[in-house]
C-alpha positions as semicolon CSV with decimal commas, in nm:
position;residue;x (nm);y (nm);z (nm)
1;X;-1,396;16,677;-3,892
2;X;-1,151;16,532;-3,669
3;X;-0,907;16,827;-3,552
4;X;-0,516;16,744;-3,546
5;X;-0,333;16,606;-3,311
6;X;-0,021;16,811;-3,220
7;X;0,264;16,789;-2,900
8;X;0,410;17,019;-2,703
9;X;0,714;16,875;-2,419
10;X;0,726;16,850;-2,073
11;X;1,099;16,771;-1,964
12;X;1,233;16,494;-2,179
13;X;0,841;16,429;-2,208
14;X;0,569;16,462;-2,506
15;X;0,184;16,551;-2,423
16;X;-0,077;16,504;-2,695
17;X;-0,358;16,741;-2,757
18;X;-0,561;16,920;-2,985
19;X;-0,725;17,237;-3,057
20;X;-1,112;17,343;-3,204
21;X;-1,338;17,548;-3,189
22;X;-1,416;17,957;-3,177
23;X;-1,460;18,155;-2,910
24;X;-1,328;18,164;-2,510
25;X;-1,078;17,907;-2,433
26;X;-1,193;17,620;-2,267
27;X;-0,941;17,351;-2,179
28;X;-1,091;16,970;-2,088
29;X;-0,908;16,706;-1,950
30;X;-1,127;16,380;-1,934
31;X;-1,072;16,031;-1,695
32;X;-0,843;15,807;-1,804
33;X;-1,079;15,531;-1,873
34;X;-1,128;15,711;-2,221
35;X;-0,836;15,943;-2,211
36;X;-0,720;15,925;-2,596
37;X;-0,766;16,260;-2,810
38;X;-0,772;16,061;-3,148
39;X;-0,999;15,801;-3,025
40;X;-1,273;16,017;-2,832
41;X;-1,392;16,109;-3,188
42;X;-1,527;15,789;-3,308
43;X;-1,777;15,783;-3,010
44;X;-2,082;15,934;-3,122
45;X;-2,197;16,100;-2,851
46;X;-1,832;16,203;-2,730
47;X;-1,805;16,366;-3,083
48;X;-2,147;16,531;-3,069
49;X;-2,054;16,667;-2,679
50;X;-1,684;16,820;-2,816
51;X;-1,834;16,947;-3,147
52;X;-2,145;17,151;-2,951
53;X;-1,859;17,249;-2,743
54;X;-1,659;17,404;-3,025
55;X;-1,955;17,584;-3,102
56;X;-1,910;17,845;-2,813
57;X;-1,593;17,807;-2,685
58;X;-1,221;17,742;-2,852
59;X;-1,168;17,372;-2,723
60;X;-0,824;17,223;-2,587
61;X;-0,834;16,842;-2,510
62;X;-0,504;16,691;-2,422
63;X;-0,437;16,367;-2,271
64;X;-0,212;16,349;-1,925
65;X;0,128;16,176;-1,923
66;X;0,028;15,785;-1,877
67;X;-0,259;15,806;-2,079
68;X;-0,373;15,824;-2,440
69;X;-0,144;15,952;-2,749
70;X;0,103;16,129;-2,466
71;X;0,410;15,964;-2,303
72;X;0,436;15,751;-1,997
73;X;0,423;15,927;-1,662
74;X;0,747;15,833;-1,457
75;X;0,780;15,918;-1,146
76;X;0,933;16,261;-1,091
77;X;0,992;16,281;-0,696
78;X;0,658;16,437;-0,686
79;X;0,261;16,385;-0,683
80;X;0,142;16,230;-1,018
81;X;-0,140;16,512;-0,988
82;X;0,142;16,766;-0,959
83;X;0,284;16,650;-1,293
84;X;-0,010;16,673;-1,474
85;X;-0,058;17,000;-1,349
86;X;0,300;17,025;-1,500
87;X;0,089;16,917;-1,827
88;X;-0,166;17,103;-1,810
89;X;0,065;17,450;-1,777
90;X;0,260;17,320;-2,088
91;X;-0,060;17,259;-2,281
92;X;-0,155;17,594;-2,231
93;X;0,171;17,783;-2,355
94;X;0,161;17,575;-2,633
95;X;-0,217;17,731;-2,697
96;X;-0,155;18,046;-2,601
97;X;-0,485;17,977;-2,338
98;X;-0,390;18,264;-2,092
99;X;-0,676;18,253;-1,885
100;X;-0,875;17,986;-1,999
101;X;-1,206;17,819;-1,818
102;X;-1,074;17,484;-1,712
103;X;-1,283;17,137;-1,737
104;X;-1,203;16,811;-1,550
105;X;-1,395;16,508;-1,502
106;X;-1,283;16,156;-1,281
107;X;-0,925;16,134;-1,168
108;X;-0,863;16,490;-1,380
109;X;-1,044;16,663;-1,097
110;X;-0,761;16,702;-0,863
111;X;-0,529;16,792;-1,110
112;X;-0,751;17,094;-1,181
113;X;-0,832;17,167;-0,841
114;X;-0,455;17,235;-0,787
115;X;-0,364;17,477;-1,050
116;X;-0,702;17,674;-0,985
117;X;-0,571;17,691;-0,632
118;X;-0,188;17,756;-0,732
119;X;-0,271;17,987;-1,057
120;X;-0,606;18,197;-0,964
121;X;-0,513;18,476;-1,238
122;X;-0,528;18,228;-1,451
123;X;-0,882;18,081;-1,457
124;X;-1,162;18,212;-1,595
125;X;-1,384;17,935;-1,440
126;X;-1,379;17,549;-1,353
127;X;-1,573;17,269;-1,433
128;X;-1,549;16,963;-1,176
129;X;-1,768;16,682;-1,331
130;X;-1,820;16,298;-1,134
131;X;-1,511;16,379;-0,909
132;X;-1,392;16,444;-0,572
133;X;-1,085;16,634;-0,357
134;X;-0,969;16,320;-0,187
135;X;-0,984;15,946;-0,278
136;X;-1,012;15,749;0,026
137;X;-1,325;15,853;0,340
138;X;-1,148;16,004;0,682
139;X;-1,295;16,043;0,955
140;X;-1,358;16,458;0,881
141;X;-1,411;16,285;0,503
142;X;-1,675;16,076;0,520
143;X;-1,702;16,050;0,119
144;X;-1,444;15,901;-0,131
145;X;-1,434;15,568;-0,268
146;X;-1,678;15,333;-0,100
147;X;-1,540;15,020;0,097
148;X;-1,713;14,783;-0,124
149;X;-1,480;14,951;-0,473
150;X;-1,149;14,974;-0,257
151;X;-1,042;14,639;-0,460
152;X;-1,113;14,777;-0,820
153;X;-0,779;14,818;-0,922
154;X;-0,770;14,429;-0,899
155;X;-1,107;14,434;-1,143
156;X;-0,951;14,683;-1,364
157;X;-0,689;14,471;-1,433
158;X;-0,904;14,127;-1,480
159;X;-1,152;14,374;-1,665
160;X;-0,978;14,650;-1,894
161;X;-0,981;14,607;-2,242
162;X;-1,238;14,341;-2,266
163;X;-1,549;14,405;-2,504
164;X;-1,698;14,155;-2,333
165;X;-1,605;14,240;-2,021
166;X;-1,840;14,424;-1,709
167;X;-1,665;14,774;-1,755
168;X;-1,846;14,921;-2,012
169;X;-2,148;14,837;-1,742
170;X;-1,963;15,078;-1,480
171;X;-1,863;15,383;-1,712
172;X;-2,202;15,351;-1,922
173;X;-2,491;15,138;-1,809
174;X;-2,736;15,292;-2,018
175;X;-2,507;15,200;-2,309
176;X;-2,361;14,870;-2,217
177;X;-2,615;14,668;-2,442
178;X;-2,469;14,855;-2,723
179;X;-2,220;14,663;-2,909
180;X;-2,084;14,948;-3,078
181;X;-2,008;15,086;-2,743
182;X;-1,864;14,800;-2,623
183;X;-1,615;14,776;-2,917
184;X;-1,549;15,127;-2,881
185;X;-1,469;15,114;-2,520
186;X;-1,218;14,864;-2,513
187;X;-1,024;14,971;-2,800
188;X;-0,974;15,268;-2,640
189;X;-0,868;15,151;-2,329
190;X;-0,576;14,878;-2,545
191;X;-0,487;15,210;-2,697
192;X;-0,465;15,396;-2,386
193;X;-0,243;15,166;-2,136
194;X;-0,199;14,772;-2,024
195;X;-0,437;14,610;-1,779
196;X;-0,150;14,609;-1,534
197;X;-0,087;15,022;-1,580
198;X;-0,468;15,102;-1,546
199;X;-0,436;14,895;-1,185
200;X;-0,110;15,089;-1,108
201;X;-0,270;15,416;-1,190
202;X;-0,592;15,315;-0,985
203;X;-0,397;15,246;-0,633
204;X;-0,198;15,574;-0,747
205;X;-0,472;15,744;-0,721
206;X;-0,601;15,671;-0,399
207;X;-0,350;15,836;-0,260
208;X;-0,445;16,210;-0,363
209;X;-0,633;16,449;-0,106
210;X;-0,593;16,795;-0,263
211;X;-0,905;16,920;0,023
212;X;-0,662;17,209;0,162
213;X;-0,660;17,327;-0,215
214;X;-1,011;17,393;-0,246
215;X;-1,088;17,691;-0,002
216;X;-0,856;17,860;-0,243
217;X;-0,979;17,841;-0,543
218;X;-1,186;18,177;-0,681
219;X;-1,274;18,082;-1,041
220;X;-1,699;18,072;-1,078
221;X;-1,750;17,708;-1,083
222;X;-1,988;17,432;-1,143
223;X;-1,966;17,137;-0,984
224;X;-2,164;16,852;-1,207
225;X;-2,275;16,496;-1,051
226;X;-2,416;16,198;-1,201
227;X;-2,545;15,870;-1,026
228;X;-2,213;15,720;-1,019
229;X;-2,084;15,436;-0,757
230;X;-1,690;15,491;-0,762
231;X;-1,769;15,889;-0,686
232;X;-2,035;15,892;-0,491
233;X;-2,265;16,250;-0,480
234;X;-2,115;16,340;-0,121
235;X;-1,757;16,436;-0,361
236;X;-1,940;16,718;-0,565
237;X;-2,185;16,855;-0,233
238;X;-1,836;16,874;-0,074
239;X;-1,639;17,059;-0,341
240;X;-2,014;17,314;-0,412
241;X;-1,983;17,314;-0,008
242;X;-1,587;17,438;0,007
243;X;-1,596;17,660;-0,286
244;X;-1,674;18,034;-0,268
245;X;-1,987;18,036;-0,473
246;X;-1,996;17,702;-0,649
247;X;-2,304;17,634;-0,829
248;X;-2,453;17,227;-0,803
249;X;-2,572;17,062;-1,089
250;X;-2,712;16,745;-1,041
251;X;-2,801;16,551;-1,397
252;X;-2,999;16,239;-1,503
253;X;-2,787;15,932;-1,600
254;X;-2,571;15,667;-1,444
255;X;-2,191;15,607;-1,470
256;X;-1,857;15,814;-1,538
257;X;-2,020;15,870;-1,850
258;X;-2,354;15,921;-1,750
259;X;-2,381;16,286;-1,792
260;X;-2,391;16,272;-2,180
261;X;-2,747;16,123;-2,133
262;X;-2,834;16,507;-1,995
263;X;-2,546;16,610;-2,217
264;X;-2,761;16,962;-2,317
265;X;-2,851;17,042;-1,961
266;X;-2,489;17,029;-1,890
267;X;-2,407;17,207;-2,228
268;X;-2,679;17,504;-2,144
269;X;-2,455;17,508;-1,776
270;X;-2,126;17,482;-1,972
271;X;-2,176;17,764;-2,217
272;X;-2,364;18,036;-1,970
273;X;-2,028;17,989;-1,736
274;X;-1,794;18,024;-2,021
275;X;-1,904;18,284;-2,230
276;X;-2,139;18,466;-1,956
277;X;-2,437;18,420;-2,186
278;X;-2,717;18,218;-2,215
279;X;-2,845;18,201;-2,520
280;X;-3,288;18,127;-2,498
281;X;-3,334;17,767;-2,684
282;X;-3,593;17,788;-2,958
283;X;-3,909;17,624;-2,814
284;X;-4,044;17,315;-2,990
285;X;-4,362;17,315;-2,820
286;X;-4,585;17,533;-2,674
287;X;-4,823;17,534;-2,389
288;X;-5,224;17,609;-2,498
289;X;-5,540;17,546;-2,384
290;X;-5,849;17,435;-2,641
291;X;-6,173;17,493;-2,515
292;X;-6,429;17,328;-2,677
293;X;-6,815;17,443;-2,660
294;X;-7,158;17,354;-2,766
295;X;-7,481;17,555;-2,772
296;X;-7,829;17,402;-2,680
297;X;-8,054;17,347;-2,924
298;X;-7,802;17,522;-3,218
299;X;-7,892;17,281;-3,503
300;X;-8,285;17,386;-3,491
301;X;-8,175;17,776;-3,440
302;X;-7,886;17,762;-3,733
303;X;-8,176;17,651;-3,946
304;X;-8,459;17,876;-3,843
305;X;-8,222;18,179;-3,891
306;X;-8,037;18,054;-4,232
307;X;-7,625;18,005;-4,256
308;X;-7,578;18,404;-4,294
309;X;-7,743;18,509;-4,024
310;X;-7,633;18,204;-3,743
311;X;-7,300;18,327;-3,818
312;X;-7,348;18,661;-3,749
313;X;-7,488;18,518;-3,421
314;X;-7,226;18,343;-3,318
315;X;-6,946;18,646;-3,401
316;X;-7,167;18,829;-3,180
């Protein structure tokens, strides 16, 4: 069952979220190419991921100003990741999350990045999934957006929206020949903002570079990477690389999305950081040898000796 959606204000602003779940808090902000708390439900796999997380953790998943149910994000004199942090902060009073574990995937990395480095007594742990602490390569960067994506703003806006249309290919491949997908997809992204804003919000972003952030941070973290173009794997060995203890997880799959096709691997990673347990998974198969044998000349000896007495034999 879908959970409700509820708002809680930030200035003159409104942020949409919602809560489920039992257990530690967990708070998840997802990229903005699906970023819509009502919507995320009707994908089955999305549902599937945020109900198994319910079932360890107490779940907040909000959507930042500019995307989803919340209101527009106008500029404020400062960093648009700095106002979502804003966000975030107000999401969690409205919870009552004190020290929650924090998730972030895409463009939400940076955003969570800075208030684990701003707020440390605040974090329980982070989760950085398919993201990075600076957009654009530098010459001490040598990561970021490759030079061959640098124009997909320009494709976001030719390309958002469209069922038909190559993005579901980028943020899904192994689900692009699924019509239901493809439906789903761009519906969400009509819901969430105008071709024009998702190419606004693109060139926004390569702007951010939150690397002096991340020596700070202290939470336990897991850094999670897929096989994805637009983040390349060099983002998540630099973030495990800069962060006190940070823990790798590569996964199987392709695309922003492409960690639900490992989605219980990550789960397993999810849950042990979060609650600090591990709980064994019952095993569907076991490992077993059969050895089979045969005794010359048994026929003629099982006869001679009768069926009582070859048995006995053979016990022996």
């Amino acid at each position: 069952m879908k959970p409700e959606t509820l708002y809680t204000n930030v200035g003159d602003a409104q942020v949409a979220y919602q809560v489920f779940g039992d257990g530690p808090d967990l708070v998840y902000s997802i990229g903005y190419f699906v970023s819509h708390v009502d919507l995320l439900w009707e994908q089955p796999d999305f549902a599937r991921f945020l109900q198994r997380l319910g079932s360890f953790a107490r779940v907040t998943i909000f959507d930042r100003r500019g995307t989803g149910a919340s209101d527009p994000l106008t500029q404020s004199g400062g960093s648009w990741w700095e106002d979502w942090v804003d966000d975030l902060d107000a999401v969690l009073a409205a919870t009552g999350a004190e020290r929650p574990s924090l998730m972030a995937s895409t463009d939400a990395g940076p955003m969570a990045i800075a208030f684990a480095a701003t707020y440390p007594e605040r974090v329980a742990s982070l989760v950085l999934m398919n993201t990075g602490a600076r957009s654009l390569p530098a010459p001490d960067y040598p990561h970021g957006v490759p030079e061959e994506h640098r124009g997909f703003g320009r494709f976001l806006e030719e390309a958002w929206g469209k069922e038909d249309g190559p993005l579901p290919d980028v943020t899904w491949p192994a689900r692009a020949g699924d019509p239901e997908y493809r439906r789903w997809i761009a519906q969400v992204q009509r819901a969430i903002m105008t071709p024009r804003r998702a190419a606004a919000l693109w060139a926004m972003e390569m702007e951010v570079d939150v690397r002096r952030a991340v020596p700070l941070i202290q939470a336990p973290t897991l850094v999670v990477s897929t096989d994805f173009p637009l983040i390349p794997v060099g983002n998540s060995e630099y973030l495990a690389e800069h962060i006190a203890g940070a823990r790798l997880l590569m996964l199987e799959g392709r695309g922003a999305f492409g960690w639900l096709e490992d989605a219980e691997r990550l789960l397993e990673g999810i849950e042990e950081l979060v609650t600090g347990e591990h709980k064994p998974v019952e095993p569907d198969r076991v490992l077993a040898t059969v050895l089979f044998t045969d005794i010359v000349g048994s026929t003629e000896r099982a006869a001679e000796l009768g069926d009582r007495r070859w048995r006995e034999l053979l016990d022996r």
